[in-house]
N, C-alpha and C positions, 0 to 999 in steps of 0.2 A: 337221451341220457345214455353215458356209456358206462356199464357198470364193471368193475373189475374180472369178473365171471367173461364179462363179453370181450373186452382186452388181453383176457387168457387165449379166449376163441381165434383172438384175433392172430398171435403170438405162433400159437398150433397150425394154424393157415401158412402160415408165412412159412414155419419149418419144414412142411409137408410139402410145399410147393417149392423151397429149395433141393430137398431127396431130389424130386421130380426132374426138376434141371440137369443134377448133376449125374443121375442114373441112363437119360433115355433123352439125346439131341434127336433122335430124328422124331418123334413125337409128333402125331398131327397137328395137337395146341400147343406146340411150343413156343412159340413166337406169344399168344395171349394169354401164357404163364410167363412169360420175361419179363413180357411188359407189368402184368401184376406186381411178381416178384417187384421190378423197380419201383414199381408207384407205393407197394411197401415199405420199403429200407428204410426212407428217412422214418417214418412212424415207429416201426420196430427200434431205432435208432435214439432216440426220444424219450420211448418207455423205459429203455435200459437206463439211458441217460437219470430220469427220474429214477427209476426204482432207486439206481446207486445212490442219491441224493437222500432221501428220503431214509433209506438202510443206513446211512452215515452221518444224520439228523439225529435217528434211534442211537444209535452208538454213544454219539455225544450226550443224547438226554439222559443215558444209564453211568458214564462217564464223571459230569455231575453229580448225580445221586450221592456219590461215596462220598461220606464223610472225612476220609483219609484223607482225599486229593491236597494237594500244595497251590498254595496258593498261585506260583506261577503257571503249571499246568490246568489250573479253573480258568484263568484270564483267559489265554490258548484256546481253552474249548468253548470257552464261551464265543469269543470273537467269532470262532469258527461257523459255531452254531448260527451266529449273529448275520450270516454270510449266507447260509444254507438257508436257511429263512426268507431271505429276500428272495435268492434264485429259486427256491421251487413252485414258487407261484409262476416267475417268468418260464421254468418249463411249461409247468401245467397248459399256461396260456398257447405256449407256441404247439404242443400236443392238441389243444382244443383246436387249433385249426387247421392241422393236418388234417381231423378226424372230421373237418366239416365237407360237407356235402361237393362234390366237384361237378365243374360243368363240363360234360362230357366233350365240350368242343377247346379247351383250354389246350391241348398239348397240338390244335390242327394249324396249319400255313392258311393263310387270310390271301381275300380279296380286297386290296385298300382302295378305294376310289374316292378321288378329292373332284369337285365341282365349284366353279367360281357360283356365288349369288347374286346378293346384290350388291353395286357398285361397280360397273362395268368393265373397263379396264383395270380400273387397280385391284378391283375383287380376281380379277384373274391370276396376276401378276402375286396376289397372294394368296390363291390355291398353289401356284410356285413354288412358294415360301415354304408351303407346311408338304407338300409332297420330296422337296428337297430335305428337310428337317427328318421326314420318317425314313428318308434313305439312306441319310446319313445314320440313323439313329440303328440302321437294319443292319448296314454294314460294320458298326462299333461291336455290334452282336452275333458278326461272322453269317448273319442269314442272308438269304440270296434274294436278289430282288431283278424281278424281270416285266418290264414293261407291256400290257396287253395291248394300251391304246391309249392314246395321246389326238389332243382337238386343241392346238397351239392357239395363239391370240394375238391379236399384231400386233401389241407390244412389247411380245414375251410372257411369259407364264400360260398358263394353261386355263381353259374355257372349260376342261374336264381331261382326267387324266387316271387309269385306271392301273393295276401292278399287284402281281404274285408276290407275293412275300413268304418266302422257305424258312423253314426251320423248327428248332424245337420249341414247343410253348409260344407259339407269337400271338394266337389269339388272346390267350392269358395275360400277355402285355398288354396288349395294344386295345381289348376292346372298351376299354373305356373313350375311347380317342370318336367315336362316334356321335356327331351331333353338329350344330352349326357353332364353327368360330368367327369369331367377330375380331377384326382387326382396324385401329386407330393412330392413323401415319399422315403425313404429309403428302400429298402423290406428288410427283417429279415433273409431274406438267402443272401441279397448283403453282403459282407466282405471286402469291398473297400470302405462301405463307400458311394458309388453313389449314386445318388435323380433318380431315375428312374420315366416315366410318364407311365399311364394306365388309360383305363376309364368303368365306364359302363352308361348303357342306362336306362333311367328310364319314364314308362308311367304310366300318370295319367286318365285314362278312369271313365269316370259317371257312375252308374250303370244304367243297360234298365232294364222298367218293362215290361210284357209281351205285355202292348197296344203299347208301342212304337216301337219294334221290331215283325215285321208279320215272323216270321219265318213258312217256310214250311216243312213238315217232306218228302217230296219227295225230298228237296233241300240236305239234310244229306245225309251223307255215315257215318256210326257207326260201328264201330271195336273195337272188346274185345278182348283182350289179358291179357296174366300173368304180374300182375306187378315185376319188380324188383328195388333191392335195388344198390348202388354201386358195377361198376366191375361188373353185371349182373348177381348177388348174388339176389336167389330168395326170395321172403318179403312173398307171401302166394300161395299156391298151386290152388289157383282158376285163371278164368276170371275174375277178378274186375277191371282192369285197363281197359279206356275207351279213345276212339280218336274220336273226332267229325271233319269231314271235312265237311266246308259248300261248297257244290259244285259251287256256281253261282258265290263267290268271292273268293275263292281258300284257304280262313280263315281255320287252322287245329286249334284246344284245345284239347290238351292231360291232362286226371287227373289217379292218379295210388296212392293217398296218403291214401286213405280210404278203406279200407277191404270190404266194399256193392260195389257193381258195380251199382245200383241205387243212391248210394249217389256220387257217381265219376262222372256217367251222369251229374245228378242235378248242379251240382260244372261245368263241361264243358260247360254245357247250360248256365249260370250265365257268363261265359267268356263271351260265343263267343256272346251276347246278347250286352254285354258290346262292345264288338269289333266290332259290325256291328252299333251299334247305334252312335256310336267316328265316325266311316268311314263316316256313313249319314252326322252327323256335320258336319264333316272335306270337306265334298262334298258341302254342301248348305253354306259353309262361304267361300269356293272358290269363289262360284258361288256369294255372296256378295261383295267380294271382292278381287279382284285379288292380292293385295299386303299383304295378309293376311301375308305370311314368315316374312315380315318387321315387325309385331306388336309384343308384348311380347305378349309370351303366343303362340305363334302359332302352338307349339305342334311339332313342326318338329323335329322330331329325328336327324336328319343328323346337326343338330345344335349344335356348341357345345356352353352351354348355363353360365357353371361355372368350376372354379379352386380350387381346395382344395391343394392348399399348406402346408403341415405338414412344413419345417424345418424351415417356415417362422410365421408359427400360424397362416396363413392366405389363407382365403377365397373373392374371386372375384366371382361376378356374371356380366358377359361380357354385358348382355341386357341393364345393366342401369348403366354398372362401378362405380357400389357400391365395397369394399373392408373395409372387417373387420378384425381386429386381433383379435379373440377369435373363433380360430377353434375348438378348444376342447368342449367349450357350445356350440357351435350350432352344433355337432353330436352329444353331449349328448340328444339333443333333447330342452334343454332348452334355446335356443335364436335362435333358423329356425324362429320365427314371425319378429327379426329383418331383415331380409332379404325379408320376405314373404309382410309383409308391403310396406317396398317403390317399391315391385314389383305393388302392387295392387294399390297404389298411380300414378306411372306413367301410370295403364291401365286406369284408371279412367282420368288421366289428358287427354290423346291421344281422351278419348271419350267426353272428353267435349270440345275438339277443334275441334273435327269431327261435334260435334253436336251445335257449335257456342254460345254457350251458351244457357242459357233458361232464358226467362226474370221473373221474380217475382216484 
């Protein structure tokens, strides 16, 4: 519960640490008072926004009072009132969730990695599908997407396909996107005719910077070997392809896409950093909460999370029995916020009934 006393505190914060900005750029913490300041604004933003609702609520209710008023000018404020009534509950709500709890990895760039499952060619062919759709969908978003590692398939699409995704907030987007999708299509070699099912896996990992992952160089085993290309068709005559096994969690990253064997490292470290900092989460939100499987978003691979029906044009996401008919834009990449949206809707409602409310 947040009590008005503590939203004052809050308010004081905010002004103290704007002096701060505007008195003294070179400041040791300046950079994690900007960043504060920011992640405050819209909140402080909000509040105002209510108070003035609320103060102009009172106005109208004293307004009314007089017995003098004209009958035209009662209609006027009553409507008004009638108006302010409805919105301040819609602030209040959107206040309660500013003020709820953030995951400290929401504003970091992801490791997206799609994997064909089962269904062998066509499961590939539509890890494709969904690695083409979040690229499209990164670039609508001006974020940058760079490919670590690609394991092609012989009929196109990808046997497994790994990529950096930059930007502001992407984990925040995207990590609901974590689990197995299930896709139901015709394949191009069926001749009957069939709706054939396949699926692949898809993780959405935060990026780790080096303070948040202690990796130790005793804990690595590092093996270079000749990369190759498919069918075991050599790509260059050197060592440049790299395997990192992290000994203590049994984590292996293989990279073999770059000609430098220092840049293939570099590229496997950025994994497996990625991979041990997801495991630590994945460990400390256990330990918060044992029914974590139950919530959306819980990352569980073994979950199957969504349907992509082709013959039907239609996509189900099982977590929250959304179902939409326009399959074709949302793997274009131009309508994934439709679904991405009422996913983050329902995690934010789950967290405001965990956390009972906050009073304002």
């Amino acid at each position: 519960m947040l009590s008005s006393e503590k939203l004052e505190k809050l308010l004081d914060r905010y002004e103290l640490i704007k002096a701060q900005l505007s008195q003294d750029t070179m400041a040791e913490n300046f950079s994690e008072l900007s960043r504060e300041y920011a992640e405050m604004t819209p909140v402080v933003e909000i509040i105002s926004k209510l108070r003035a609702q609320q103060s102009e609520a009172s106005d109208l209710d004293e307004l009314l009072s007089d017995t003098g008023l004209d009958d035209e000018m009662r209609s006027m404020a009553q409507e008004e009132l009638a108006e302010l009534r409805q919105a301040i509950p819609e602030t209040e709500r959107e206040l309660q969730i500013l003020l709820l709890p953030k995951d400290d990895a929401d504003a970091r760039s992801v490791i997206l990695e799609v994997r064909a499952g089962t269904g062998g060619d066509e499961a590939a062919l539509f890890a494709g599908d969904l690695f083409r759709m979040y690229q499209r969908y990164a670039e609508n978003r001006n974020w940058k997407v760079d490919v670590l590692s690609a394991s092609d398939s012989d009929l196109g699409g990808y046997r497994e396909i790994s990529a950096s995704i930059s930007g502001p907030n992407v984990y925040a987007r995207l990590k609901f996107e974590s689990g197995v999708h299930r896709v139901q299509r015709v394949p191009e070699t069926e001749t009957a005719g069939r709706v054939h099912t396949s699926a692949a896996t898809v993780a959405i990992l935060p990026e780790a910077e080096e303070v948040d992952v202690d990796v130790d160089e005793k804990d690595l085993r590092i093996d270079v070997f000749r990369a190759s290309g498919p069918g075991g068709q050599s790509v260059n005559t050197t060592d440049s392809a790299v395997r990192i096994t992290h000994l203590p969690t049994g984590i292996v990253v293989s990279q073999q896409d770059e000609k430098s064997q220092h840049k293939n490292k570099a590229k496997a470290m950025k994994v497996l950093r990625a991979r041990l900092y997801e495991a630590e989460r994945a460990k400390r939100d256990a330990e918060r909460a044992q029914d974590r499987k139950g919530q959306v978003g819980s990352g569980d691979r073994s979950e199957r999370i969504r349907t992509y029906n082709f013959p039907q044009g239609r996509l189900t996401d099982h977590r929250i029995n959304l179902t939409l008919y326009k399959l074709d834009r949302i793997l274009a990449g131009d309508e994934l916020d439709e679904v991405i949206d009422p996913l983050i809707a329902e995690h934010q409602a789950k967290l405001l009934v965990e956390a009972d409310g906050i009073a304002v």
